[in-house]
Backbone as a ProteinNet text record, in pm:
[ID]
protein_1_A
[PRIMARY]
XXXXXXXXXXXXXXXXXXXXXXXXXXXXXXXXXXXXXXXXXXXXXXXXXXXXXXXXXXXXXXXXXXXXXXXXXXXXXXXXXXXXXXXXXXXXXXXXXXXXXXXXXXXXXXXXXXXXXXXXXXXXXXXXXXXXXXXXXXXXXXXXXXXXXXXXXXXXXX
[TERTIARY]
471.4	499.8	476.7	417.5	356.2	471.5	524.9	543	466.1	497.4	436.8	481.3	502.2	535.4	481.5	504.7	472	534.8	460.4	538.9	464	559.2	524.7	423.8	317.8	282.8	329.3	454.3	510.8	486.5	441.7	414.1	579.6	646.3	782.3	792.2	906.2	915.2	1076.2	1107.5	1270.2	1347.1	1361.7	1405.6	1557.7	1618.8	1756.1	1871.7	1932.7	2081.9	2039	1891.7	1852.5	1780.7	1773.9	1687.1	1546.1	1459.3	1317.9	1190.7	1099.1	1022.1	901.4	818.5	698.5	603	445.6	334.2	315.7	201.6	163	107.5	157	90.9	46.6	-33.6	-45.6	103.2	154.5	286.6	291.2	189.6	201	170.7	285.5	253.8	196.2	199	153.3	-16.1	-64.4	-208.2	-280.2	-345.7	-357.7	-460.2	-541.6	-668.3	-687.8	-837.3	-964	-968.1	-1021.4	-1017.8	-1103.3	-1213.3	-1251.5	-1187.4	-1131.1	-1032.6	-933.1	-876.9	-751.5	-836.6	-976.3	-1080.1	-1047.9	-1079.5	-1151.3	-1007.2	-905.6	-757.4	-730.6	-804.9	-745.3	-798.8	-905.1	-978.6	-1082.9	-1061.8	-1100.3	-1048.1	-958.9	-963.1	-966	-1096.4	-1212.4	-1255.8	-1312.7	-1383.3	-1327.6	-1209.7	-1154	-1072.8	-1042.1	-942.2	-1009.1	-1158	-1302.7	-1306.2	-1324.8	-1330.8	-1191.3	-1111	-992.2	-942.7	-969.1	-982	-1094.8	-1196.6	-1314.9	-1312.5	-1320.1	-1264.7	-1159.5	-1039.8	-931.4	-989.6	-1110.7	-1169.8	-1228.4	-1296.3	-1420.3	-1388.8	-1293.5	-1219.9	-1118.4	-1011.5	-933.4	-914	-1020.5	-1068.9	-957.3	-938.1	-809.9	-840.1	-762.9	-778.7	-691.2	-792	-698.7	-678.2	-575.2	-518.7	-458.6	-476.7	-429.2	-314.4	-157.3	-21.1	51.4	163	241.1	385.2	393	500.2	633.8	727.5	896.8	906.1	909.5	980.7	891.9	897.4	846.9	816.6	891.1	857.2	736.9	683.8	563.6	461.8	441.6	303.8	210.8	53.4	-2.2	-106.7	-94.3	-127	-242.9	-329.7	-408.2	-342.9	-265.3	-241.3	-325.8	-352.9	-401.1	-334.5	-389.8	-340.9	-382.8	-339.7	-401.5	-380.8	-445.3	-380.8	-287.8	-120.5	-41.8	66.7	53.9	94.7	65.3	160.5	107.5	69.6	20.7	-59.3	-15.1	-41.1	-1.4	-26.3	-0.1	-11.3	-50.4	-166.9	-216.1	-250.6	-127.8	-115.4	-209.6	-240.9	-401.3	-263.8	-264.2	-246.2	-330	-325.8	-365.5	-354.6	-547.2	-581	-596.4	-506.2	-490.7	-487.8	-388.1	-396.5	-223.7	-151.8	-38.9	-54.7	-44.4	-65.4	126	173.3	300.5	240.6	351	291	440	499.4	562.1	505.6	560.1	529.6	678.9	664.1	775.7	774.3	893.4	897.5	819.8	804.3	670.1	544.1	516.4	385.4	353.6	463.7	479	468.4	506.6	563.2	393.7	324.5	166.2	82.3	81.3	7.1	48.2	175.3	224	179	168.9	55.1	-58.1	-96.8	-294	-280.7	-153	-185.8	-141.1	-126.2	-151.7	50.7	70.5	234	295.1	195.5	263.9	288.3	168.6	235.8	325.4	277	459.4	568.4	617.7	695.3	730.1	627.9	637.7	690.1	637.2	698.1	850	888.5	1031.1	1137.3	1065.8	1122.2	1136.2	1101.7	1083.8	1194.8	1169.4	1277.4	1313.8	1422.8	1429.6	1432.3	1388.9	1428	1383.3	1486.8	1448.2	1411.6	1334.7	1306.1	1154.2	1194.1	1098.3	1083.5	990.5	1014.4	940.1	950.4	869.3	797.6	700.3	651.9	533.8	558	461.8	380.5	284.3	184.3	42.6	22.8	-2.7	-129.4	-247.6	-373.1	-440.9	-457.3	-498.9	-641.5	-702.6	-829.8	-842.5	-928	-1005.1	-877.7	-833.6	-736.2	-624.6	-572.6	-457.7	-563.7	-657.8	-733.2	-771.4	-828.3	-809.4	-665.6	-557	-445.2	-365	-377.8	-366.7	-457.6	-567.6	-647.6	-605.3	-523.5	-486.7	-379.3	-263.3	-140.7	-200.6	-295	-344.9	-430.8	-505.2	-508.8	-384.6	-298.7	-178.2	-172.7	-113.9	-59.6	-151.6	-296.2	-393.5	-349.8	-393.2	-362.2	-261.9	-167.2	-18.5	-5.4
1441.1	1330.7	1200.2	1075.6	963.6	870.2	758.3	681.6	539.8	510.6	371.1	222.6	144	13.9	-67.1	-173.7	-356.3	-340	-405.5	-454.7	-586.3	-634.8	-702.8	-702.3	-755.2	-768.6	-653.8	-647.3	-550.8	-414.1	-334.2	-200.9	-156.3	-289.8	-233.9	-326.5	-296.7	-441.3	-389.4	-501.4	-516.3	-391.4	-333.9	-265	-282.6	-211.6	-199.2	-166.1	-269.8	-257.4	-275.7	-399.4	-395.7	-260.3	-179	-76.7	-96.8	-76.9	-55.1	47.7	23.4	76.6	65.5	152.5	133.6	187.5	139.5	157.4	297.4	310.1	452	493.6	569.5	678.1	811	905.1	1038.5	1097.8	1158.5	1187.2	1373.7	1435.6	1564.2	1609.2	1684.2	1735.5	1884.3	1912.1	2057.2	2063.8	1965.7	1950.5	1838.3	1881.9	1771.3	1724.2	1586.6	1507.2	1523.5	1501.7	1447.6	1329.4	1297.5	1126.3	1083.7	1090.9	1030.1	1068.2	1172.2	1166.3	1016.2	1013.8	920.4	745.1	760.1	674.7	606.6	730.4	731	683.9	762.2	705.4	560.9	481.5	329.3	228.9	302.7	267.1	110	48	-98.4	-134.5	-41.3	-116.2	-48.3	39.3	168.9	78.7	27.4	-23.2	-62.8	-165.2	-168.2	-108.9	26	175.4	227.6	207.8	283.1	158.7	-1.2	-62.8	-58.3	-34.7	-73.3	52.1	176.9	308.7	330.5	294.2	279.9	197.6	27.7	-28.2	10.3	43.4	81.4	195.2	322.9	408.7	325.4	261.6	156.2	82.7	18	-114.4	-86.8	21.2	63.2	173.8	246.6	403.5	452.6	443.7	563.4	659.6	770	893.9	909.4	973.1	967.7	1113.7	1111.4	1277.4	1211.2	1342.1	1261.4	1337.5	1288.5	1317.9	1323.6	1358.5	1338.8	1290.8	1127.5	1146.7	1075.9	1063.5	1021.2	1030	1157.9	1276.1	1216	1245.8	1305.6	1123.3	1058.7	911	820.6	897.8	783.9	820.6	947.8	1031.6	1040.5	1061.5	1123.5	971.2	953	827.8	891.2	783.4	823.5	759	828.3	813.6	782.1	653.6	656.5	643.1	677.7	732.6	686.8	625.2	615.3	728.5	763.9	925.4	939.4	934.1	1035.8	888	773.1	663.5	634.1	614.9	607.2	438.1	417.8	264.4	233.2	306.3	241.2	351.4	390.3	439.7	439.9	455	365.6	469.3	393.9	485.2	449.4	530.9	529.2	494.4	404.5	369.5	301.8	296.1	326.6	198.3	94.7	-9	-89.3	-2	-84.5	-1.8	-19.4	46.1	-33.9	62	-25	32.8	-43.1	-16	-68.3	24	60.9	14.8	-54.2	-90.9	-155.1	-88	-158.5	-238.7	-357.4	-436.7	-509.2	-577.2	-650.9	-761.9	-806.6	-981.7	-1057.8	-1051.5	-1152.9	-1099.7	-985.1	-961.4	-1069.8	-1021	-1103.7	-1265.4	-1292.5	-1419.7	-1467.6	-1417.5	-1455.7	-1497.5	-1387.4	-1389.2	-1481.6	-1523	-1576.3	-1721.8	-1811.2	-1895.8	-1889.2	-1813.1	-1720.7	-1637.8	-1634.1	-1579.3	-1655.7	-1582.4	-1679.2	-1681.2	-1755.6	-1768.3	-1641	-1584.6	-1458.8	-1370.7	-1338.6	-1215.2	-1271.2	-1402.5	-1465.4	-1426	-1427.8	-1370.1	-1255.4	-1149	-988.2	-981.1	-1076.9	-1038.2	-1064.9	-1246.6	-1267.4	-1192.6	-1093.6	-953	-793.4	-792.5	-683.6	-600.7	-489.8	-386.5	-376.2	-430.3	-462	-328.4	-300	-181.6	-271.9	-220.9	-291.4	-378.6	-409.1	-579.9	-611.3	-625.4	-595.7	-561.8	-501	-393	-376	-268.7	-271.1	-324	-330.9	-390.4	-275.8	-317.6	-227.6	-329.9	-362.7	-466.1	-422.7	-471.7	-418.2	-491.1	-417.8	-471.5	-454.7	-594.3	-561.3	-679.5	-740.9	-859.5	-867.1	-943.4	-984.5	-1036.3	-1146	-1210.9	-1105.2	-1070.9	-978.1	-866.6	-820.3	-718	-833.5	-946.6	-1020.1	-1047.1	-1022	-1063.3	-937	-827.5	-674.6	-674.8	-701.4	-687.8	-771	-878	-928.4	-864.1	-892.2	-764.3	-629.7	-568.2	-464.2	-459.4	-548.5	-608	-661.7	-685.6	-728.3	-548.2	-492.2	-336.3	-271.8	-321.1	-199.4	-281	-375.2	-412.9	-429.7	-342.3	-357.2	-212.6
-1460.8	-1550.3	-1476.2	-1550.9	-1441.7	-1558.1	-1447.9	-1506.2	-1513	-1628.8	-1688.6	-1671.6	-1606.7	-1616.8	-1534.5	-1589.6	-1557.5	-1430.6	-1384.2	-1212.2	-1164.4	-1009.7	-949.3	-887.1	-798.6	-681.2	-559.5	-552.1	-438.8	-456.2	-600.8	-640.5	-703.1	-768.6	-774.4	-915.5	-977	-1071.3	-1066	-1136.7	-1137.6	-1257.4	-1298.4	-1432.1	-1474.5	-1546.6	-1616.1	-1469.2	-1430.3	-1335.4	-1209.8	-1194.9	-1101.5	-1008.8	-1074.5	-976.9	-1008.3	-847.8	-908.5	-946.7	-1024.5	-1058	-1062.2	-1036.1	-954	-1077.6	-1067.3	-1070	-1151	-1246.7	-1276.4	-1143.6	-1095.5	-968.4	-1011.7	-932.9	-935.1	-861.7	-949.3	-933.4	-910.3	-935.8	-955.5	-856.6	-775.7	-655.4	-629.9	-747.6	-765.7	-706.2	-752.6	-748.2	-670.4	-553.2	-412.8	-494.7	-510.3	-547.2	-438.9	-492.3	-355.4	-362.7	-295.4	-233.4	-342	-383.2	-478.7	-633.1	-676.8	-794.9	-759.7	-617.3	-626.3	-622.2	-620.5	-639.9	-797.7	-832.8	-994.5	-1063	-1029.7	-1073.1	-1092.4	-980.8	-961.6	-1043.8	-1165.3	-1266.5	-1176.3	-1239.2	-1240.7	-1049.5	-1019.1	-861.2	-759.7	-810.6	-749	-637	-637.9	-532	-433.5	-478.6	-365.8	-267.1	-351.4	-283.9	-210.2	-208	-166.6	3.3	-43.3	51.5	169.5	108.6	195.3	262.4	225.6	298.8	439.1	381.9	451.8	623.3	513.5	632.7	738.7	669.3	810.3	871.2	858.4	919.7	1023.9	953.5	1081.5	1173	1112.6	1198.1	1248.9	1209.7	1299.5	1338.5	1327.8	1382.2	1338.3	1211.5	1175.6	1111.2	1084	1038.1	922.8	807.6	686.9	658.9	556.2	513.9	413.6	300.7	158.4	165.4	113.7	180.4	-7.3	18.9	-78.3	-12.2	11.1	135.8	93.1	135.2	67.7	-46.1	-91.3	-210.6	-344.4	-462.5	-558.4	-625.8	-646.2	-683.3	-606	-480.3	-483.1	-498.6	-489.3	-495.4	-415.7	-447.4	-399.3	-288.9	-180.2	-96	5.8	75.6	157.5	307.8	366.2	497	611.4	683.9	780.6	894.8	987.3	1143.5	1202.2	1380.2	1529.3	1577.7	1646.8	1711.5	1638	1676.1	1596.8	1488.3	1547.4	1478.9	1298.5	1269.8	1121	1129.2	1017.7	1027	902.9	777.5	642.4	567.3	427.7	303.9	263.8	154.3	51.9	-81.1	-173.9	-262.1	-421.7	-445.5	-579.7	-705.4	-801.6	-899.4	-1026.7	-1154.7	-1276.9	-1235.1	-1201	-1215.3	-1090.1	-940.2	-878	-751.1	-628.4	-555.3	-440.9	-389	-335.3	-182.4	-77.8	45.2	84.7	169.6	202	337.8	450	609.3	609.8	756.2	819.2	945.7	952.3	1040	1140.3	1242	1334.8	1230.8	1288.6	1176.5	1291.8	1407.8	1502.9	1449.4	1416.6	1337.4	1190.4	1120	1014.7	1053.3	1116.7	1173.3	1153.3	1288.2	1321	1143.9	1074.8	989	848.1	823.6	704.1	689.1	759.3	691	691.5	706.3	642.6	520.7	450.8	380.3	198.3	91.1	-13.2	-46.8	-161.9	-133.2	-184	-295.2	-364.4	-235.2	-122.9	-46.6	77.5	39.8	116.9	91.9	-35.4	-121	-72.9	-87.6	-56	61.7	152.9	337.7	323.6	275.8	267.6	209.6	105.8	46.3	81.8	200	272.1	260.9	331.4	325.8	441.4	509.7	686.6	739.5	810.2	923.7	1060.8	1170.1	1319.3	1313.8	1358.9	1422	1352.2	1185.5	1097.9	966.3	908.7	772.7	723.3	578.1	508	374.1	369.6	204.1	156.6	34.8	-57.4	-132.4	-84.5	-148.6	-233.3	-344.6	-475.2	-427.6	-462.8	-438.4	-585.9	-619.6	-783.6	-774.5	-700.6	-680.4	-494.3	-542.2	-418.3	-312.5	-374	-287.8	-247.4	-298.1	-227.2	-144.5	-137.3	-36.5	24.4	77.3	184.8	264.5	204.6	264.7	308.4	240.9	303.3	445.2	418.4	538.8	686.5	652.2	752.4	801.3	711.2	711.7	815.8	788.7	876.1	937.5	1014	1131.7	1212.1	1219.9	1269.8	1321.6	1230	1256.1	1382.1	1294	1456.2	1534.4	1576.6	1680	1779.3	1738	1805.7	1877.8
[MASK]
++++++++++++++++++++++++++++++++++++++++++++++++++++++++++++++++++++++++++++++++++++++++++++++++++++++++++++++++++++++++++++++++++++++++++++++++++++++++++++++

């Protein structure tokens, strides 16, 4: 069963008592996609699920494996790797595509005026863990996959 809703930027939107809710995803774990099904899934933001997979192969020699990872609500994501380091997520949604990355808040720190105010927003909203956290940033145009891309450049390079 996939769910349906409006969301933010972050791959989340606000719903009923404050809890959130995320993105149509491939939710069915019964059945692994191939990388190009979780392509074809992102309808209209094919290309860039295609560019932004790709690139982190090239540019940050990572290794992908398509995962089904923190239980049954996020679904089916393309995991990339450094050797055994995880780097980011990047989960196929209906139109779009949401890349999951923890980063340090000095990582964050470096990159936040390079980037536009909405994924300003997303960083100042993070999900803290350690000296840092996480975001789930919704790649739906050009501009937000330029500002993911910086976001992960920060990550390889650390």
């Amino acid at each position: 069963m996939e769910q349906k809703n409006r969301a933010d930027n972050h791959g989340f939107r606000k719903g009923d008592r404050g809890r959130f809710t995320m993105y149509e995803r491939m939710l069915d774990k019964q059945n692994k996609p191939a990388f190009d099904d979780m392509a074809a899934y992102c309808g209209k933001g094919m290309e860039l699920f295609i560019r932004i997979n790709e690139w982190l192969s090239d540019t940050c020699s990572t290794v992908q494996e398509i995962t089904f990872p923190y239980g049954n609500k996020y679904g089916w994501a393309v995991a990339h790797r450094k050797k055994k380091k995880l780097i980011c997520n990047v989960f196929a949604e209906n139109g779009a595509f949401t890349v999951m990355i923890r980063l340090s808040n000095a990582q964050f720190h470096l990159v936040y005026d390079q980037v536009e105010k909405e994924t300003q927003e997303c960083i100042d909203n993070k999900y803290p863990c350690g000296d840092g956290g996480w975001i789930h940033y919704r790649v739906a145009g050009e501009a937000h996959f330029c500002d993911i891309q910086k976001l992960l450049e920060m990550k390889c390079l650390s």
